[in-house]
C-alpha positions as CSV (number, residue, x, y, z in Angstrom):
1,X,-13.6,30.0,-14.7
2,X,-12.9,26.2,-14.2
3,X,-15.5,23.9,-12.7
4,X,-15.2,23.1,-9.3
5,X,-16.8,20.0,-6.9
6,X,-17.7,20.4,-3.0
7,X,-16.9,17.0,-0.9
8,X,-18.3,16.3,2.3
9,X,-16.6,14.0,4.7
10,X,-19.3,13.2,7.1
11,X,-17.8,11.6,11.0
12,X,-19.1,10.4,14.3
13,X,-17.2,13.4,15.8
14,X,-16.8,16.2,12.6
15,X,-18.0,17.0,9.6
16,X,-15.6,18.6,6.7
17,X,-16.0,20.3,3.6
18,X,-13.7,21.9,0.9
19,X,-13.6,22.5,-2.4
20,X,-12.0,21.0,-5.7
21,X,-10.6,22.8,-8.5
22,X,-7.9,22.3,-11.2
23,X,-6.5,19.4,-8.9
24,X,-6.1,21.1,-6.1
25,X,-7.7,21.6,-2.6
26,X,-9.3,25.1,-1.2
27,X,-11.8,26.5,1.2
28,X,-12.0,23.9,3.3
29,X,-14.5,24.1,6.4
30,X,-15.1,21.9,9.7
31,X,-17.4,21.7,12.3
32,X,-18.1,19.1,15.5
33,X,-20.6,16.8,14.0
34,X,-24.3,17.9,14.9
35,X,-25.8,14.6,15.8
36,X,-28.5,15.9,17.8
37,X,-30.8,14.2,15.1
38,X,-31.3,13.9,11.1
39,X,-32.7,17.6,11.0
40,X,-29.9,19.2,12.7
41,X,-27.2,16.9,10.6
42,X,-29.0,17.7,7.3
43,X,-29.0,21.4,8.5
44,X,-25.4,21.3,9.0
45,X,-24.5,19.9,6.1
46,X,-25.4,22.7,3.8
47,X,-24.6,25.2,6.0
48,X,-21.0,23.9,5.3
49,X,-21.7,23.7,1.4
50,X,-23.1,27.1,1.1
51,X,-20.0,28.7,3.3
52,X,-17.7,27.1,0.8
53,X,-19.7,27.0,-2.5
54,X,-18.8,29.7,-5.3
55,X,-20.5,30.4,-8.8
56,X,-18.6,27.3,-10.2
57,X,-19.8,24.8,-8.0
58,X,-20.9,22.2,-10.1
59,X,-21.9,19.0,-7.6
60,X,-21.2,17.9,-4.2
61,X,-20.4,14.4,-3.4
62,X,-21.0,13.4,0.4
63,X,-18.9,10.5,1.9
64,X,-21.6,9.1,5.5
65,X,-20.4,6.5,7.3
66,X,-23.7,4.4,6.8
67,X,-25.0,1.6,4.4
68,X,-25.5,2.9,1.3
69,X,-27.6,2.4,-1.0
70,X,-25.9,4.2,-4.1
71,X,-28.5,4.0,-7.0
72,X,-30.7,6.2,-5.1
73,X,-28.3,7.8,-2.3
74,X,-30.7,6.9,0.4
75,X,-29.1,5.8,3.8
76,X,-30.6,2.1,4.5
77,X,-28.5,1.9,8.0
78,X,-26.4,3.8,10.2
79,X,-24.5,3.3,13.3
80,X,-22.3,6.6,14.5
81,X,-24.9,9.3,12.7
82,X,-28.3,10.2,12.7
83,X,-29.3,9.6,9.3
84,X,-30.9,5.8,8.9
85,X,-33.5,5.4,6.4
86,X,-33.1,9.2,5.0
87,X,-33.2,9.9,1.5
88,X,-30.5,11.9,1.6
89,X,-29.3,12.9,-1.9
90,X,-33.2,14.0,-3.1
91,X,-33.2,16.1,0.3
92,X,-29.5,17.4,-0.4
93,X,-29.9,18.0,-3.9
94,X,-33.1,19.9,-3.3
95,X,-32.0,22.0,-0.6
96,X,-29.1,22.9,-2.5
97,X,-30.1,23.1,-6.0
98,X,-26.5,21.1,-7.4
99,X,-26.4,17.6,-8.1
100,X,-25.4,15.5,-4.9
101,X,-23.5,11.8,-5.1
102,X,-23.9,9.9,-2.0
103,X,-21.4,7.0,-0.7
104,X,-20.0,5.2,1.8
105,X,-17.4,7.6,3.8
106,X,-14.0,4.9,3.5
107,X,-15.4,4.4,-0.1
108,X,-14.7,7.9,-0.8
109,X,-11.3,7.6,0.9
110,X,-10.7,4.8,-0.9
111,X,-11.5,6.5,-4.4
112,X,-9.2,9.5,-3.3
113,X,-6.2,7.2,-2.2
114,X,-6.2,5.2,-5.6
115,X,-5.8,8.3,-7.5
116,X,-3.4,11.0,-8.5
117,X,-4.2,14.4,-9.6
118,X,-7.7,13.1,-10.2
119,X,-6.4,9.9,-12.2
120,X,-6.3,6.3,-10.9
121,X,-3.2,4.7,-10.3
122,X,-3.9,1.9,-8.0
123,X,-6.1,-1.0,-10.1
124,X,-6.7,-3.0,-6.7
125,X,-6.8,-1.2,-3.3
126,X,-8.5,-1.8,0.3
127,X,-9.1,1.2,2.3
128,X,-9.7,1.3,5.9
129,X,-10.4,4.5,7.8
130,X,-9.7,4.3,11.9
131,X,-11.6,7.0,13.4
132,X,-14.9,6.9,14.9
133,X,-15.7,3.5,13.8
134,X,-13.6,1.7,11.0
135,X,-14.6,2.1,7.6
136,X,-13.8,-0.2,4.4
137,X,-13.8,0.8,0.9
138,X,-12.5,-1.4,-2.2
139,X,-11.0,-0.7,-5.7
140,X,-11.4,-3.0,-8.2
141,X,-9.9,-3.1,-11.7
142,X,-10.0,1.0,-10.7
143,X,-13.6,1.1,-10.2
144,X,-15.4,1.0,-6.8
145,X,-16.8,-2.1,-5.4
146,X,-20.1,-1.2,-4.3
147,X,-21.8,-5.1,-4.9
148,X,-25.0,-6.1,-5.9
149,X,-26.7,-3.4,-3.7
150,X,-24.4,-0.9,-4.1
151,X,-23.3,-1.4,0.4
152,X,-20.2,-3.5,-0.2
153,X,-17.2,-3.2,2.0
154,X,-18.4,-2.5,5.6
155,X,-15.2,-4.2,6.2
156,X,-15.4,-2.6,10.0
157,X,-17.8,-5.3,10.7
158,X,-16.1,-8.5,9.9
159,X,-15.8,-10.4,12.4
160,X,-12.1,-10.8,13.6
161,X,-12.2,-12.6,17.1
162,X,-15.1,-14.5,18.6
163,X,-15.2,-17.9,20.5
164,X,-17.2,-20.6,18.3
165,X,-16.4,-23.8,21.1
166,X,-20.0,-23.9,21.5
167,X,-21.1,-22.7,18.0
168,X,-22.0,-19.0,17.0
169,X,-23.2,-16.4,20.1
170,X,-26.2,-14.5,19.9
171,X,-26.2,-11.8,17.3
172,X,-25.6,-8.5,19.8
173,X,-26.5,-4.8,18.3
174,X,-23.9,-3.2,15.8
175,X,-20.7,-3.3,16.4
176,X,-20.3,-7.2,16.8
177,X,-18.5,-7.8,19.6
178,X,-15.3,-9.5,18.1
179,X,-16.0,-7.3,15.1
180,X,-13.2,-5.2,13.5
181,X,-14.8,-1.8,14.4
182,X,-15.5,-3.2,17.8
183,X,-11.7,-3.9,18.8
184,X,-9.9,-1.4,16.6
185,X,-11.8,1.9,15.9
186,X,-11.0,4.9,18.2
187,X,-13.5,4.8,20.5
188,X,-11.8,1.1,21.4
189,X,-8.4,3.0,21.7
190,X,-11.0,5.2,24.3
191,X,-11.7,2.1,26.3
192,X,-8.2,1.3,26.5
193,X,-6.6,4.3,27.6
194,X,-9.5,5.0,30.0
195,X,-8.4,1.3,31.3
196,X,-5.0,2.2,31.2
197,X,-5.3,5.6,33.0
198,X,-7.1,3.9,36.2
199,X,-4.7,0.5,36.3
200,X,-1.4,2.4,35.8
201,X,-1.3,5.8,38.0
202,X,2.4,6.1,37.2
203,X,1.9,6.5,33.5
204,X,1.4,9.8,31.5
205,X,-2.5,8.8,30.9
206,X,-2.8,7.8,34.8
207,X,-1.0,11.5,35.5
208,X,-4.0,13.0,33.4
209,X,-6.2,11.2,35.0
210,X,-5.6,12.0,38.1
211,X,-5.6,15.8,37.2
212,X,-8.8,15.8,36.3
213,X,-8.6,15.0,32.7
214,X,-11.2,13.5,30.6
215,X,-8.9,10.4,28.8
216,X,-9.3,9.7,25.0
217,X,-7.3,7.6,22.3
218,X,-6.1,11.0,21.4
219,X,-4.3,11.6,24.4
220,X,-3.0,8.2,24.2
221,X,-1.6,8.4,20.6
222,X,-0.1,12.0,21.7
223,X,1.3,10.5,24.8
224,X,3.0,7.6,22.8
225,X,4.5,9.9,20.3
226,X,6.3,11.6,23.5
227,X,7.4,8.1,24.5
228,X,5.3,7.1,27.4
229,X,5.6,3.3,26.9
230,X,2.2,2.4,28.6
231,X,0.6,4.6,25.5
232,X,2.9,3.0,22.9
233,X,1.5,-0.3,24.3
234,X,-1.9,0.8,23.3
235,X,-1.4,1.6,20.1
236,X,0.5,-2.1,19.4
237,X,-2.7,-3.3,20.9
238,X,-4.7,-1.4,18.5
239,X,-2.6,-1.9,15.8
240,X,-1.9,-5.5,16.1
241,X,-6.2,-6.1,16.3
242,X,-6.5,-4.3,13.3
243,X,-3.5,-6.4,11.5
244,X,-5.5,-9.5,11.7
245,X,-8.6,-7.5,9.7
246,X,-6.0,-6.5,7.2
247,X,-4.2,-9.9,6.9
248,X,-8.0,-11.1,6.3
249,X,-8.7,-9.1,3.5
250,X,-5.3,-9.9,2.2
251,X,-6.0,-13.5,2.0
252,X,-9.3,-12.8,-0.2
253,X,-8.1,-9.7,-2.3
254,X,-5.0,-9.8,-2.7
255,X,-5.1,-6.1,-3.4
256,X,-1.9,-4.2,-4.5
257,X,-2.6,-1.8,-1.4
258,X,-4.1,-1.6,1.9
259,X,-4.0,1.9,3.3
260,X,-4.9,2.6,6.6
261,X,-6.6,6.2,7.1
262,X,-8.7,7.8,9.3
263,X,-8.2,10.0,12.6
264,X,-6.4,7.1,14.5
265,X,-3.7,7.0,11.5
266,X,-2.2,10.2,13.1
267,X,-0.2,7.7,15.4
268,X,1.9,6.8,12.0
269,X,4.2,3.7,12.8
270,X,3.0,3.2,16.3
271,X,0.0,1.9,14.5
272,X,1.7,1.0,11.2
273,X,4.3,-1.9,12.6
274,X,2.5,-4.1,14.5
275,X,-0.2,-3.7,12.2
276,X,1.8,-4.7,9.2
277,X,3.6,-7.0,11.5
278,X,0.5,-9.1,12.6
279,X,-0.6,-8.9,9.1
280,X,2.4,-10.6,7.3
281,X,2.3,-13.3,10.1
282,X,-1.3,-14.8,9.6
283,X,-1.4,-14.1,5.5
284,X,-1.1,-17.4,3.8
285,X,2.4,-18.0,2.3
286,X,2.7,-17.2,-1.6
287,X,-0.3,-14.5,-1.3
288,X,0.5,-10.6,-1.1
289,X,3.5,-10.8,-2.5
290,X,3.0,-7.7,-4.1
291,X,0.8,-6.1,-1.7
292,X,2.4,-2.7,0.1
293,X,0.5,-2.1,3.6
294,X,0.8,1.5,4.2
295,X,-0.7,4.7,5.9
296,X,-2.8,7.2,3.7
297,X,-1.4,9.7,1.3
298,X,-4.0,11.9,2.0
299,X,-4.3,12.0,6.0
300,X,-7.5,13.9,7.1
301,X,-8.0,15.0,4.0
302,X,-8.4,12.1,2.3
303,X,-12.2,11.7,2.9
304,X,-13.3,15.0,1.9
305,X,-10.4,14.6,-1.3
306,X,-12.6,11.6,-2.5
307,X,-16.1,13.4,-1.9
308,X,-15.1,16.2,-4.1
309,X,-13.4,13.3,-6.8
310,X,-16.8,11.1,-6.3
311,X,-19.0,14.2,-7.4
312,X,-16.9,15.0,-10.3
313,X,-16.4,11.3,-11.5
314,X,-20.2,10.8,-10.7
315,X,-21.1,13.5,-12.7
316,X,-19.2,12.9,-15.6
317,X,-20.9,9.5,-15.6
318,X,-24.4,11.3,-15.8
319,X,-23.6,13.4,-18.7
320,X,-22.2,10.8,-20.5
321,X,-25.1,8.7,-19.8
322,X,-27.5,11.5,-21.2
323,X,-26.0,12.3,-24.2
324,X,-25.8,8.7,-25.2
């Protein structure tokens, strides 16, 4: 019997689980994300692991969309979850009685979208995940960047558009206005087609709206695929916000990839063009040559993919460490 690895992709709106072994994807599990407090997310959490977990199981890794801090897997912030200031891999690990790796939830992404069956293949890579909020991870050399605290890459919350006439605003509560996350994650693409639905009765969103409907960026992105061009409009919006964040980490990285992942990366090319399009228009001349902007290998599956790969790769690292 071969080893396998739980991953747990952790969201504002679901949490997922599944399991790894020999390369390959199985038992996979989701649930609406329980964020009635820490208690009931924990609780959920291994409920998840224990429906999927077999007699091979050998760790779980847990991809959060928090600060990090990775040496001792405790949660030092959080803004779309429950779990600030929670040790959560002593409380996991305990509970489950497997070793449990803790990162950020687009570092995790990230990890799974440089590799190939289990193997990295992208040295330099920037990941951003468009759901809830918008997450950042960053390969380096092949390794995670995690910085001098392990929290690097909360690359949601740079600041893309802000007016400094008068010097800096006032610091509001996370997400910055003007950040990334604040203009581009799908709960902006909310705003705007709630916006959209009242100011343009005529559309498909407005139609929805008037039925009754409750209006999300979901329904937008599935009314742009069917061609209503007040949706599509939505989505160059979103995507052309989002292109000045990527043309931004471009100009410092240079990476030989920047995916895009995460829920909102279901709209494929309606995001993808004016995204790439806004983001080869403001990169300096003579840098990203060799940089290819595209959309996630993985899809949905990407987070929980780089959970499972964090907790075998983590893992390994321990042994090694221990037999040294």
């Amino acid at each position: 019997m071969s080893d396998s690895f739980i991953g747990v992709d952790v969201g504002g709106t679901k949490v997922a689980v599944a399991v790894l072994g020999d390369g390959e994807l199985s038992h996979r599990g989701i649930q609406p994300t329980d964020a009635t407090d820490g208690d009931a997310l924990i609780d959920e959490i291994c409920t998840l692991v224990e429906s999927v977990r077999g007699d091979d199981a050998r760790a779980v890794g847990v991809g959060v969309p928090s600060v990090i801090d990775f040496d001792s897997g405790r949660i030092r912030a959080s803004v779309n979850v429950p779990l600030a200031d929670v040790p959560l891999r002593d409380i996991l690990s305990e509970r489950l009685g497997l070793p449990v790796f803790v990162d950020n939830d687009a570092n995790a992404a990230a990890l799974a979208e440089a590799c190939e069956n289990g193997e990295v293949v992208v040295a330099n890579l920037v990941m951003l995940t468009v759901g809830t909020g918008v997450g950042g991870g960053i390969v380096v050399n092949g390794r995670l960047y995690r910085g001098a605290s392990g929290a690097a890459a909360e690359l949601g919350h740079t600041v893309v558009a802000t007016g400094l006439a008068d010097g800096a605003p006032e610091p509001d509560r996370f997400p910055q206005p003007g950040s990334l996350e604040s203009l581009a994650a799908g709960r902006a693409l909310d705003r705007l087609a709630e916006a959209a639905a009242a100011s343009r009765p005529d559309s498909t969103l407005g139609r929805l709206h008037a039925a009754g409907d409750e209006i999300t960026g979901h329904q937008a992105v599935e009314a742009a695929k069917a061609g209503d061009e007040v949706a599509v409009d939505l989505l160059r919006v979103l995507g052309e916000r989002l292109g000045i964040g990527i043309a931004n980490m471009i100009n410092t990285l240079d990476p030989d990839v920047v995916a895009i992942g995460g829920g909102v990366s279901i709209a494929g090319e309606l995001l993808l063009e004016p995204a790439v399009r806004v983001a080869r228009a403001y990169v300096l001349p003579g840098v990203g040559t060799e940089t290819e902007i595209r959309l996630s290998k993985h899809g949905p599956t990407g987070g929980v993919l780089g959970a499972a790969i964090l907790a075998k790769e983590e893992l390994t690292r321990r042994d090694e460490r221990e037999e040294r």
